[in-house]
C-alpha positions as CSV (number, residue, x, y, z in Angstrom):
1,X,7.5,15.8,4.8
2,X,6.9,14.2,1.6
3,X,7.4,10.7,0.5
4,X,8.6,10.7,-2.9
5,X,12.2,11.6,-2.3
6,X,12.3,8.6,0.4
7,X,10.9,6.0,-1.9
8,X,13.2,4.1,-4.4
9,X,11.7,2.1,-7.0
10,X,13.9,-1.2,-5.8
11,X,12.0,-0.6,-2.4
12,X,8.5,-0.9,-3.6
13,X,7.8,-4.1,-4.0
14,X,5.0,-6.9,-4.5
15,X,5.7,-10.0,-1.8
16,X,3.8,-13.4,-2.9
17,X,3.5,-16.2,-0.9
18,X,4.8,-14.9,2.8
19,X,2.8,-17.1,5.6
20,X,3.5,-14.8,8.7
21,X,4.5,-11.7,10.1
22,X,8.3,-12.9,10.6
23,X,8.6,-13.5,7.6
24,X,7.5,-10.0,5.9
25,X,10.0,-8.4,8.7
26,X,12.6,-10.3,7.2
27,X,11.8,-9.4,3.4
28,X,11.9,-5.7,4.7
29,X,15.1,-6.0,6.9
30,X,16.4,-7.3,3.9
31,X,15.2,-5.1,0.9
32,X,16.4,-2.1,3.4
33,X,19.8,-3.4,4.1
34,X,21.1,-2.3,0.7
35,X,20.2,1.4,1.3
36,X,21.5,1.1,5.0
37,X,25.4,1.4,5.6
38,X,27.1,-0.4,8.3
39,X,23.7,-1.5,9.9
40,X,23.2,-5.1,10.6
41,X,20.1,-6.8,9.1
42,X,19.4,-8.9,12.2
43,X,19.5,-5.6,14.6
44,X,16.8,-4.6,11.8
45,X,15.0,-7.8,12.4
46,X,15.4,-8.1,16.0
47,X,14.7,-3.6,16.2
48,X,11.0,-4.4,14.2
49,X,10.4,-7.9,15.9
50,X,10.9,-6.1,19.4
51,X,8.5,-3.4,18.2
52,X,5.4,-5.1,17.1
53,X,5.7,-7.5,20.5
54,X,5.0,-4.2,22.2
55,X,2.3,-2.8,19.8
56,X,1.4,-4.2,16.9
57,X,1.8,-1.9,13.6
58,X,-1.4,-2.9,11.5
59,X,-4.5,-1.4,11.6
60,X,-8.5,-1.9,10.7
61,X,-8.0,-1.5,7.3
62,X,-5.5,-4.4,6.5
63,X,-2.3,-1.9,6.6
64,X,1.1,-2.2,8.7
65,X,3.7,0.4,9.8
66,X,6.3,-2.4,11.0
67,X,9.8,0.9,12.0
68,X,12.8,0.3,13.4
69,X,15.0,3.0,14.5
70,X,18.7,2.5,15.5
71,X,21.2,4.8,16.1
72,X,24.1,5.0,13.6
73,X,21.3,4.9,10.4
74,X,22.2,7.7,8.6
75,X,19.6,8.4,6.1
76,X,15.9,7.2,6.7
77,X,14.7,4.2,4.5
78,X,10.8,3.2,3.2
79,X,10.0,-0.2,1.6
80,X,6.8,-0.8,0.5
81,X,5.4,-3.7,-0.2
82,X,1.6,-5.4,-1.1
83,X,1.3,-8.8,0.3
84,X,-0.2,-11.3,-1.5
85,X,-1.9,-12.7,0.5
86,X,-2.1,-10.6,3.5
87,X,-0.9,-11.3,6.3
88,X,-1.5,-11.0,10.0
89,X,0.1,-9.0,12.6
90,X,-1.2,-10.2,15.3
91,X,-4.5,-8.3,15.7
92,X,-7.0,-10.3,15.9
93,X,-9.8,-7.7,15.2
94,X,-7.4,-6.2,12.7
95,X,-7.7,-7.8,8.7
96,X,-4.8,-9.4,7.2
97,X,-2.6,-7.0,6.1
98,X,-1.6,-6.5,2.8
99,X,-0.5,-3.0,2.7
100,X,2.9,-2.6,4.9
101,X,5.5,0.5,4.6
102,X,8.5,-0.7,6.3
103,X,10.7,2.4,7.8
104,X,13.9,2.6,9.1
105,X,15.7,5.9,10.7
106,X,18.0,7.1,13.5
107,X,16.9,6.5,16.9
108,X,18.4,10.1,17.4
109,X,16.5,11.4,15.4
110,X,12.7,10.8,16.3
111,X,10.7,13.6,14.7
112,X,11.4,12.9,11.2
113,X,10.6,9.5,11.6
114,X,7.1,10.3,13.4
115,X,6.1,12.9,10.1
116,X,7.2,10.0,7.8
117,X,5.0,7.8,9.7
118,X,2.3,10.4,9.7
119,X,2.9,11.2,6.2
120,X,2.0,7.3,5.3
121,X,-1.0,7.4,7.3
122,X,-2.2,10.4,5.6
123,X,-1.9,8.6,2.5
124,X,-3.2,5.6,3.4
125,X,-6.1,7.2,4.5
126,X,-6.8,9.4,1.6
127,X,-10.7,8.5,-0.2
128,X,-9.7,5.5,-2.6
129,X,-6.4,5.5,-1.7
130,X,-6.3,1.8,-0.2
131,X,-8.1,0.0,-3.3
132,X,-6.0,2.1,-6.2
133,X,-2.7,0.8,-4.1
134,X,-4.6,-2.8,-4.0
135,X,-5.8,-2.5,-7.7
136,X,-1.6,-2.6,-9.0
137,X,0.3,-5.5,-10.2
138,X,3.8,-5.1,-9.7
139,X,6.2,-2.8,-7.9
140,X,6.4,-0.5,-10.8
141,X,3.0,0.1,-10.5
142,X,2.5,0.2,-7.1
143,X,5.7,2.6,-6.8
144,X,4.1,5.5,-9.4
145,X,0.4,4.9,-7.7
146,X,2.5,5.9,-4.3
147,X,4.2,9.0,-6.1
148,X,0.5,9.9,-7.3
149,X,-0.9,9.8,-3.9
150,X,1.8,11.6,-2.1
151,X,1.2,14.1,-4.3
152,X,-2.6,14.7,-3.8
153,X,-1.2,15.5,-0.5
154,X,0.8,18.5,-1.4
């Protein structure tokens, strides 16, 4: 699966000034709810609030994979967004992040939304991948550097 068709240039996006986690769910929820018909944006809130209760989404290298899946979303949705500054998830060992790819896809559908999320982590672990993401300064920016690294990835 690649990324590129999925991302939208009005879904990459540079956050400032966001002070915690529910707050970063909320910008998601509601940069998504444009590309989502008929789905409510506090399901989508509630859907990735529910999830990182369970298990937190961010990992040791300040990045988050906040998904909500619901059934009735037709098409799967990717925001992506650099925080400045991070923010935490809720891991204490875990940096702040300020990397996060919100997704959003059909609860009956699973599978695609599992290689999406592999996809992203394949990307966000490619060598140098993190800091050139880091290094942008606006969505613009950040959304070409994503189309770039997608495609080192075939």
């Amino acid at each position: 699966m690649r990324l590129e068709p999925l991302l939208k240039p009005e879904l990459v996006l540079v956050l400032e000034g966001l002070s915690d986690k529910e707050s970063v769910l909320h910008a998601l929820a509601n940069a998504a709810l444009g590309s989502l018909n008929g789905v409510d944006q506090t399901a989508l809130e509630r859907e990735l609030a529910e999830r990182e209760r369970r298990y937190p989404t961010s990992t040791p290298d300040g990045v988050a994979f906040p998904h909500a899946m619901l059934p009735g979303i037709q098409n799967t949705v990717v925001v992506a967004a650099l925080l400045r500054p991070g923010v935490s998830f809720g891991v204490e060992s875990h940096p702040a992040a300020d990397i996060v790819f919100g997704t959003f896809g059909c609860s009956e559908k699973p599978f695609g939304h599992v290689r999406l999320l592999a996809r992203l982590a394949r990307i966000a672990r490619g060598p140098g991948a993190l800091d050139r993401l880091r290094a942008v300064g606006d969505g613009a920016a950040l959304f070409k550097q994503l189309v770039d690294e997608d495609r080192l990835h075939g």
